[in-house]
Backbone bond lengths (Angstrom), bond angles and torsions (degrees), N, CA, C in turn:
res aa  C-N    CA-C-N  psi(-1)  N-CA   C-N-CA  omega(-1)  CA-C   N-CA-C  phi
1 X - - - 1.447 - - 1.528 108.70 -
2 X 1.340 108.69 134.54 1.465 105.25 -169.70 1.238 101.62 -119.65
3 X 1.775 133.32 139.12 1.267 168.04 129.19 1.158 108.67 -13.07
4 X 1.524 132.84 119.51 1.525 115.46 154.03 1.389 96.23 -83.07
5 X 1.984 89.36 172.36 1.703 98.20 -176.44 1.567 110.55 -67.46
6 X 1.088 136.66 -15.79 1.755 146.46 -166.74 1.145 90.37 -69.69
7 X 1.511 119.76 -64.33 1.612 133.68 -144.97 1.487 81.42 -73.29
8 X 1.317 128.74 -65.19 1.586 113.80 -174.58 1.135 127.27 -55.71
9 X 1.750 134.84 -32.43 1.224 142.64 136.29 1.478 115.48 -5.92
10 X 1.589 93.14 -67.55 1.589 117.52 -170.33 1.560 99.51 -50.96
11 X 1.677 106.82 -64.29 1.756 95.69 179.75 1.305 133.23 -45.59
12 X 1.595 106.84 -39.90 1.262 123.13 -172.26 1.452 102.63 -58.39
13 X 1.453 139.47 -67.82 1.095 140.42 172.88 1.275 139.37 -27.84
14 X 1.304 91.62 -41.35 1.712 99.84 168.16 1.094 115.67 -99.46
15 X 1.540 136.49 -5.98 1.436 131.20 151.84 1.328 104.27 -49.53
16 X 1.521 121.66 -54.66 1.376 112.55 -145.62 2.216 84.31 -91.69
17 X 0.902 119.56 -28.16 1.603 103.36 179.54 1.601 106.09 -59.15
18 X 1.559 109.24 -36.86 1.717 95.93 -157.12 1.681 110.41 -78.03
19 X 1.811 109.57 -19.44 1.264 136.24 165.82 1.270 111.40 -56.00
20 X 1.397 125.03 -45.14 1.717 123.45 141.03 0.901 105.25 -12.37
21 X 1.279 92.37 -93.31 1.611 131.52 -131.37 1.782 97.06 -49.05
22 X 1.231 114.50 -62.30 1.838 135.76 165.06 1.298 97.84 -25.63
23 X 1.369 116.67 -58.91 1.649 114.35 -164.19 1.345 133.91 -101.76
24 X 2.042 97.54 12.52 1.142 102.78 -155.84 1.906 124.98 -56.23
25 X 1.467 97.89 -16.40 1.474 112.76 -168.74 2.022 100.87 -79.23
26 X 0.946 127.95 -36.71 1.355 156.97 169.17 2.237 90.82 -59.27
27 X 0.629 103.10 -40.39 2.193 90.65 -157.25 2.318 67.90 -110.12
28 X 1.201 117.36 -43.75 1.931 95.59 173.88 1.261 116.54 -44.75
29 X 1.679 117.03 -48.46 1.445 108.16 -173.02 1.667 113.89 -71.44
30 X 1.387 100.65 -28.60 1.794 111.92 -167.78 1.921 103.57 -58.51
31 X 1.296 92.83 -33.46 1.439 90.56 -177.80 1.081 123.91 -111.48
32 X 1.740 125.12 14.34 0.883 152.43 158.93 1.647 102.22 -74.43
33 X 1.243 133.57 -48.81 1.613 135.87 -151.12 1.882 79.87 -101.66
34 X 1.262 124.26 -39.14 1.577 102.58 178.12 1.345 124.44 -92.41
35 X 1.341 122.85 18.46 1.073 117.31 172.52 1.842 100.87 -111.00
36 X 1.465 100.71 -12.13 1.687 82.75 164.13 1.527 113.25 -109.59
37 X 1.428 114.02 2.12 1.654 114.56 164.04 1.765 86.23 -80.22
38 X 1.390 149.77 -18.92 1.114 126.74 -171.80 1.898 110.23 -89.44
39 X 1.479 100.11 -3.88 1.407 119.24 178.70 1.150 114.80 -90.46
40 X 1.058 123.69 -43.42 1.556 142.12 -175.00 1.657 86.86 -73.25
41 X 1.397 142.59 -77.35 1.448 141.14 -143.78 1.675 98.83 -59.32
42 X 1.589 112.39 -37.63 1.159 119.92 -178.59 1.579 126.16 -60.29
43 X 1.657 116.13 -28.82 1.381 120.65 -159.97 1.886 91.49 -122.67
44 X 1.332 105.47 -2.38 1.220 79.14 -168.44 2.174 105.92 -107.45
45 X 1.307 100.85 30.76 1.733 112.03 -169.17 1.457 76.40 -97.01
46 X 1.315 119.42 -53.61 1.708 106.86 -171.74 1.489 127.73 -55.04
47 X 1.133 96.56 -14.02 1.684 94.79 166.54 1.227 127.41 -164.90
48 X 1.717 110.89 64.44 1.331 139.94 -168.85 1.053 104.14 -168.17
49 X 1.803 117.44 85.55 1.848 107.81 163.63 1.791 111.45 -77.27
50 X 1.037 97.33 -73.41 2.115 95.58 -178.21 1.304 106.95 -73.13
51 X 1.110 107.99 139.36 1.652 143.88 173.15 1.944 107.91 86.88
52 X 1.386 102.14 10.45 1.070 84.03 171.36 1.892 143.84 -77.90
53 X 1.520 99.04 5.42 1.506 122.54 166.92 0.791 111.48 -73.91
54 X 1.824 120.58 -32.84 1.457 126.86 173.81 1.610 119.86 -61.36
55 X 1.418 114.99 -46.97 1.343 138.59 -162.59 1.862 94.76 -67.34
56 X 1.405 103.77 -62.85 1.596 118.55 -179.14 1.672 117.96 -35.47
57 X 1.800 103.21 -46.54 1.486 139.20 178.33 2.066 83.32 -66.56
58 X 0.758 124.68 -75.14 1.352 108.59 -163.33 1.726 127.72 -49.91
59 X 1.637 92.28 -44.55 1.441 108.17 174.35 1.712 98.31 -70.51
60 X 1.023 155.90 -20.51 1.434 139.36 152.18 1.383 123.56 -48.50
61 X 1.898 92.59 -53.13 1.840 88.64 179.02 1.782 113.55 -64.03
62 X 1.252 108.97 -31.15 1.445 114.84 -159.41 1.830 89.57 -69.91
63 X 1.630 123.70 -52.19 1.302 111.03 176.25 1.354 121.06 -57.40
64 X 1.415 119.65 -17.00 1.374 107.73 -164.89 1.734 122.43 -101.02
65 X 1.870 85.50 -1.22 2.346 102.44 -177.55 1.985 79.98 -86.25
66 X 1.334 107.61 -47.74 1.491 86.71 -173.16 1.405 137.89 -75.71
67 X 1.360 77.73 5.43 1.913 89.18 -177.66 1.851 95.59 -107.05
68 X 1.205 119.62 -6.05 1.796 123.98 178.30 1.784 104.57 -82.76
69 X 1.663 109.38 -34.94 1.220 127.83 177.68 1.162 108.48 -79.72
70 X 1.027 146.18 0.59 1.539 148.09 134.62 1.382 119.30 -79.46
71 X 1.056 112.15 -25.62 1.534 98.27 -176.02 1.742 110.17 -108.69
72 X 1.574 103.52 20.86 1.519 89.96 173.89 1.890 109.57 -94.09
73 X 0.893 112.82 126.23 1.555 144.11 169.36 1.981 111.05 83.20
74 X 1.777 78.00 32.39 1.905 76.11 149.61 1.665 107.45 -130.96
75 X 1.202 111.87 58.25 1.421 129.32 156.79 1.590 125.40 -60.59
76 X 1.458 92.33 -11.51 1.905 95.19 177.08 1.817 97.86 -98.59
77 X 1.378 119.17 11.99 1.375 106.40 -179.65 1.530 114.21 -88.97
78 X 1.271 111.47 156.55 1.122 103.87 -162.29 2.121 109.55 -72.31
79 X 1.227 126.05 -32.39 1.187 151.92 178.43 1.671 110.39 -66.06
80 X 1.547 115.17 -21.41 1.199 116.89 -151.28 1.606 93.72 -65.37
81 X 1.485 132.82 -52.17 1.606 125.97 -174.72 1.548 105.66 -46.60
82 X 1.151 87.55 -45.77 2.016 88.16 -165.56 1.475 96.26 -44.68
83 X 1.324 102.81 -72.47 1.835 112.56 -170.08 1.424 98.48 -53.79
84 X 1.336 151.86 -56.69 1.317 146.61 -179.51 1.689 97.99 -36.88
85 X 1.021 121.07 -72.72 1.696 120.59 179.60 1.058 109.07 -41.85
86 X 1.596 136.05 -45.40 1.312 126.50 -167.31 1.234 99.15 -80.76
87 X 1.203 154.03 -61.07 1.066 152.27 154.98 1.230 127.32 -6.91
88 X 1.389 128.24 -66.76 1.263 142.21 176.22 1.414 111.28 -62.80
89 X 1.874 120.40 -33.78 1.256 115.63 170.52 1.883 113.50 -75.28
90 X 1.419 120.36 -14.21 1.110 135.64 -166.55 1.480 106.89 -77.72
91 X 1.560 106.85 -51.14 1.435 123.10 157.98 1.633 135.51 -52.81
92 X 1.424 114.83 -38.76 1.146 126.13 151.15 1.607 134.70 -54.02
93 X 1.139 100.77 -44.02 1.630 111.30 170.69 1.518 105.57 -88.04
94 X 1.245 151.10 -13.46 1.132 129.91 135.82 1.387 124.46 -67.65
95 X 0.859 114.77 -9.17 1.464 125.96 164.50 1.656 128.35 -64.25
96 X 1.004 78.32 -46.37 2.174 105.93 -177.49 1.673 92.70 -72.19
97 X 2.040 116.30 -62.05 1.463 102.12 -165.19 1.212 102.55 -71.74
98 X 1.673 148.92 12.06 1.397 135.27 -176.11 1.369 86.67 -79.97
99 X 1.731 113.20 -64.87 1.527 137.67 -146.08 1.388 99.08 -43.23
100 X 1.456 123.52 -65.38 1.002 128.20 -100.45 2.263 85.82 -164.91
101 X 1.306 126.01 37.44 1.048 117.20 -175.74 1.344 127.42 -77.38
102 X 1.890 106.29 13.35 1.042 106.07 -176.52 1.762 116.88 -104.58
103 X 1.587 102.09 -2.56 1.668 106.98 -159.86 1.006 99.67 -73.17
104 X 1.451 139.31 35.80 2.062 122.17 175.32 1.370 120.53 130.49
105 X 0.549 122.15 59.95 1.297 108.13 170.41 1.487 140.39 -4.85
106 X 2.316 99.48 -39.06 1.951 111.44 177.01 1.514 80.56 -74.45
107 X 1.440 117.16 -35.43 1.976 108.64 -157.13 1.718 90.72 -61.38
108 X 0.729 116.79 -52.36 2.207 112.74 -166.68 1.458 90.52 -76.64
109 X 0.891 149.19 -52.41 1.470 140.40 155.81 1.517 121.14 -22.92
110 X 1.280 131.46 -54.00 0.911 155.68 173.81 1.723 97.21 -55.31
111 X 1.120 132.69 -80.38 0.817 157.54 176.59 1.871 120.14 -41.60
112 X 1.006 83.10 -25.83 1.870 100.42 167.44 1.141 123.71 -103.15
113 X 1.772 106.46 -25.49 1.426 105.80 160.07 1.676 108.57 -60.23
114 X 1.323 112.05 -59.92 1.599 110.10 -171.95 1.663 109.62 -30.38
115 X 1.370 110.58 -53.00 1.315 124.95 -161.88 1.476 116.13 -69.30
116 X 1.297 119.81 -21.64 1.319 132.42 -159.82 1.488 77.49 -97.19
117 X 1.635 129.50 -76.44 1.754 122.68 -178.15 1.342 111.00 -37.22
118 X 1.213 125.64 -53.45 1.438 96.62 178.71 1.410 152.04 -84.15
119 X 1.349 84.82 -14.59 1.783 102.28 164.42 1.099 114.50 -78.70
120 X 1.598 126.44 -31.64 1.433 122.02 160.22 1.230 117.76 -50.04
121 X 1.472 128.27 -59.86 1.351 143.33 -171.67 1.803 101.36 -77.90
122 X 1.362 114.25 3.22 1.585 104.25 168.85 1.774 101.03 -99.75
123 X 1.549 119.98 -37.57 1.097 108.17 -140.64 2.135 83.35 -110.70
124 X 1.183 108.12 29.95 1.723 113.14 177.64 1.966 79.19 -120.44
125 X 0.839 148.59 -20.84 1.560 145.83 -173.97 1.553 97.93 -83.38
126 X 1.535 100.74 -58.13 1.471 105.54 -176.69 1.825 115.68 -62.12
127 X 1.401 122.98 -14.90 1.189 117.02 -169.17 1.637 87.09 -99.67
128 X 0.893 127.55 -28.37 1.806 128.33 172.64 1.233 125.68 -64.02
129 X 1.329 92.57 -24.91 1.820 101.98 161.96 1.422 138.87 -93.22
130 X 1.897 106.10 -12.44 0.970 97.94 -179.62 2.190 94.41 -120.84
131 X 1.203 100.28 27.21 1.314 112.12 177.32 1.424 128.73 -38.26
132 X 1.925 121.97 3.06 1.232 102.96 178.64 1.772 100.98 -119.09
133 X 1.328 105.57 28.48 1.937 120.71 -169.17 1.504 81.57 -68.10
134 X 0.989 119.78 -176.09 1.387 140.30 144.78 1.923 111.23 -64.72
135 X 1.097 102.00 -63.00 1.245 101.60 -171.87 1.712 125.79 -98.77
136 X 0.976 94.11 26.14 1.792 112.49 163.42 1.490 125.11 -33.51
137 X 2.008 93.38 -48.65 1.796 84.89 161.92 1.219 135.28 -87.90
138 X 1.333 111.13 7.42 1.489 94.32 175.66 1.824 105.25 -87.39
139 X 1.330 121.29 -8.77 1.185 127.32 174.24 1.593 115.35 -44.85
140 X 1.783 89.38 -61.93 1.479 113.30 171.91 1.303 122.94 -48.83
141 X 1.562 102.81 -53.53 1.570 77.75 178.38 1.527 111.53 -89.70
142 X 1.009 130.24 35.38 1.130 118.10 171.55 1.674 101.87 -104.62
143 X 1.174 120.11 -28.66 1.852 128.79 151.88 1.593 96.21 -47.34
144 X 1.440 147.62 -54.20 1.370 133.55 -150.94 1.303 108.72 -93.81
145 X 1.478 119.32 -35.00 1.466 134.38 151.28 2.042 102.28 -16.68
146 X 1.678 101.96 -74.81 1.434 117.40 -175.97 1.311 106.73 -56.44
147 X 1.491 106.28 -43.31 2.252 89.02 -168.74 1.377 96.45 -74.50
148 X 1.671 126.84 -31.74 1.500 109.25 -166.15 1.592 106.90 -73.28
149 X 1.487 122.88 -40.14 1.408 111.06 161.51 1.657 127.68 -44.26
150 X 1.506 96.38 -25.63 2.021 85.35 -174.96 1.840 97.25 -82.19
151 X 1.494 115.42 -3.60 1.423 95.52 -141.56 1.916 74.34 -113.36
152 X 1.244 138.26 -0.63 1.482 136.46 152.28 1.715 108.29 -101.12
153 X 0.960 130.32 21.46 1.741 141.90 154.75 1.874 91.16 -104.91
154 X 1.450 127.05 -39.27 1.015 113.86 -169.36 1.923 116.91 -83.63
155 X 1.658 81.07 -23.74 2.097 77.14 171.32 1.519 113.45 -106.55
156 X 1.609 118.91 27.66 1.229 125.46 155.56 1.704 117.41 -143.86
157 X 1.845 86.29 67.32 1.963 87.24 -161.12 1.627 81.85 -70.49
158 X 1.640 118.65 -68.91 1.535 130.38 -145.10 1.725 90.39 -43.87
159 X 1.015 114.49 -24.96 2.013 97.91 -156.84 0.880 96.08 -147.07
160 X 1.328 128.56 49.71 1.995 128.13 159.38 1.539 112.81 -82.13
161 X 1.435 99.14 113.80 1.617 92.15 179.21 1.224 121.95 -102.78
162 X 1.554 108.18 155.43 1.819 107.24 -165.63 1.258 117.66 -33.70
163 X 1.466 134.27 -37.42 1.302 132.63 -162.97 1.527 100.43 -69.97
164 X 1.478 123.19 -38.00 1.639 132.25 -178.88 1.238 101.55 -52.31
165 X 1.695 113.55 -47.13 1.808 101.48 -166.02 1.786 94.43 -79.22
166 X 0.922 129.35 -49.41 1.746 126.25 174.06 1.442 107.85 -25.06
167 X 1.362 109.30 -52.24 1.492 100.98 -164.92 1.645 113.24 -93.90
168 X 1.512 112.90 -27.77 1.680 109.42 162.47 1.602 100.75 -54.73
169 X 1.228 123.29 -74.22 1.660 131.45 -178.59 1.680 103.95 -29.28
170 X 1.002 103.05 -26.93 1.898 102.60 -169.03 1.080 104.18 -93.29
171 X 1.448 137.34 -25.25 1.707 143.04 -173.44 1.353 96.73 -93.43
172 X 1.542 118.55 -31.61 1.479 103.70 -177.00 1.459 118.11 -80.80
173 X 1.521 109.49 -41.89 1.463 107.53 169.88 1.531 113.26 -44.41
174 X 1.073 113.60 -64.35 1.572 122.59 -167.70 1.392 120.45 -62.66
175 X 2.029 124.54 -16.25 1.060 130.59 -178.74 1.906 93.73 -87.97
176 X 1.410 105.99 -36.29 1.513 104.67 178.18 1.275 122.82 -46.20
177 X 1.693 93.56 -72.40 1.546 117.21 -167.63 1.532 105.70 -53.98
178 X 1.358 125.53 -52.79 1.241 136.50 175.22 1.876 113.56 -52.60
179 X 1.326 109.25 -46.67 1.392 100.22 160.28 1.838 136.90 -64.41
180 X 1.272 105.59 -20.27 1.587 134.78 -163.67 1.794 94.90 -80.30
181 X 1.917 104.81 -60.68 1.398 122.39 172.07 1.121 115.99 -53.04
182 X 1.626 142.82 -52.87 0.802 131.10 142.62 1.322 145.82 -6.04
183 X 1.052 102.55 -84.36 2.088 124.80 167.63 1.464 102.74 -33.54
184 X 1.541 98.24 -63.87 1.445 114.74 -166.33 1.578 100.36 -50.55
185 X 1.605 125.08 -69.40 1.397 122.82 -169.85 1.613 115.19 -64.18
186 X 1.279 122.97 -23.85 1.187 125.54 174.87 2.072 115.68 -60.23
187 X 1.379 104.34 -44.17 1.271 135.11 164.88 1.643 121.98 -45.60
188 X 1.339 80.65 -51.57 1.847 93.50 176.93 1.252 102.51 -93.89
189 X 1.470 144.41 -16.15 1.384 102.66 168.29 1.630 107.29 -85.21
190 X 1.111 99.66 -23.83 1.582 102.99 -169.65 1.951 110.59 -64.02
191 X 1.184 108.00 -7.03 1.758 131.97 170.77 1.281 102.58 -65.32
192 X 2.071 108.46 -75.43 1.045 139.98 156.06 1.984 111.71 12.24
193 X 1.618 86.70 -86.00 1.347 137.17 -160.02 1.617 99.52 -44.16
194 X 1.773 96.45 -62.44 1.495 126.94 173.48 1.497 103.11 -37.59
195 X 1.458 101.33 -82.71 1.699 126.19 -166.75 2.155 96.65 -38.26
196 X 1.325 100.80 -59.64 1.865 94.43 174.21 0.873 129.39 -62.45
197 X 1.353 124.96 -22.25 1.526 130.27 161.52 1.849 130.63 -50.48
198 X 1.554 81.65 -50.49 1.542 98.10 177.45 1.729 118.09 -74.75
């Protein structure tokens, strides 16, 4: 018996909504802690020249244990590799600017571009999949938020200065987390809503 592509669409969607919906308190806090690591990256270039590659490097790892704590035991979702990669690359490059905040500035530049493309280009897939929510676009643009940050790190690679990656890093957290919080609370009342009805 064969599936049209809609009807599988159709499944897909509500796997990944009811996978929400289950975790919504879990993806509330996740975008709760990155939308004020996206606050913090933002206010804190104005008055922090050295170590601030370090600081940036932390607010990555710190977004990226709470974004691992969401994704433990929804491995049957369909999105879960994508986000596992972004994640794990998210974690790594805060990793590198803790270690090591002195190797370059184009090198951590470099390196934030990667991060900004693929989390953009993970979380514009993820809003395409769950495209019939209500709030699907704010997903999206919170994916275009990320490519347009990699793509002004990309027309100021030679001479991007720390405060530039602080404040791309700070629009992206906060366009994320704020899109993630969203979804998530929209999800749970609409659970809520369900559960009193019945």
């Amino acid at each position: 018996m064969a599936i049209s592509v809609n009807e599988a669409s159709a499944v897909l969607r509500a796997a990944v909504r009811d996978n929400i919906r289950k975790r919504s308190y879990l993806y509330l806090v996740q975008g709760g802690v990155m939308v004020v690591a996206g606050v913090v990256a933002l206010i804190v270039p104005a008055f922090i020249g050295t170590g601030l590659l370090a600081l940036l490097g932390w607010l990555l790892i710190l977004s990226g244990i709470v974004q691992v704590v969401s994704l433990i035991g929804a491995t049957q979702v369909p999105y879960f590799w994508l986000q596992l990669i972004t994640v794990v690359l998210e974690v790594v490059v805060g990793y590198l600017l803790v270690s090591n905040p002195a190797a370059g500035l184009v090198a951590m530049t470099s390196l934030m571009l990667v991060l900004f493309l693929v989390d953009g280009f993970a979380r514009i897939v993820f809003a395409l999949m769950i495209r019939p929510l209500d709030d699907w676009l704010w997903v999206l643009a919170s994916g275009l938020v990320a490519v347009a940050c990699a793509a002004i790190l990309l027309a100021n690679l030679p001479e991007a200065a720390s405060w530039l990656l602080g404040v791309l890093l700070g629009l992206h957290l906060i366009s994320a987390g704020g899109a993630l919080g969203l979804l998530a609370w929209k999800l749970r009342r609409a659970g809520a809503e369900i559960a009193t009805e019945a």
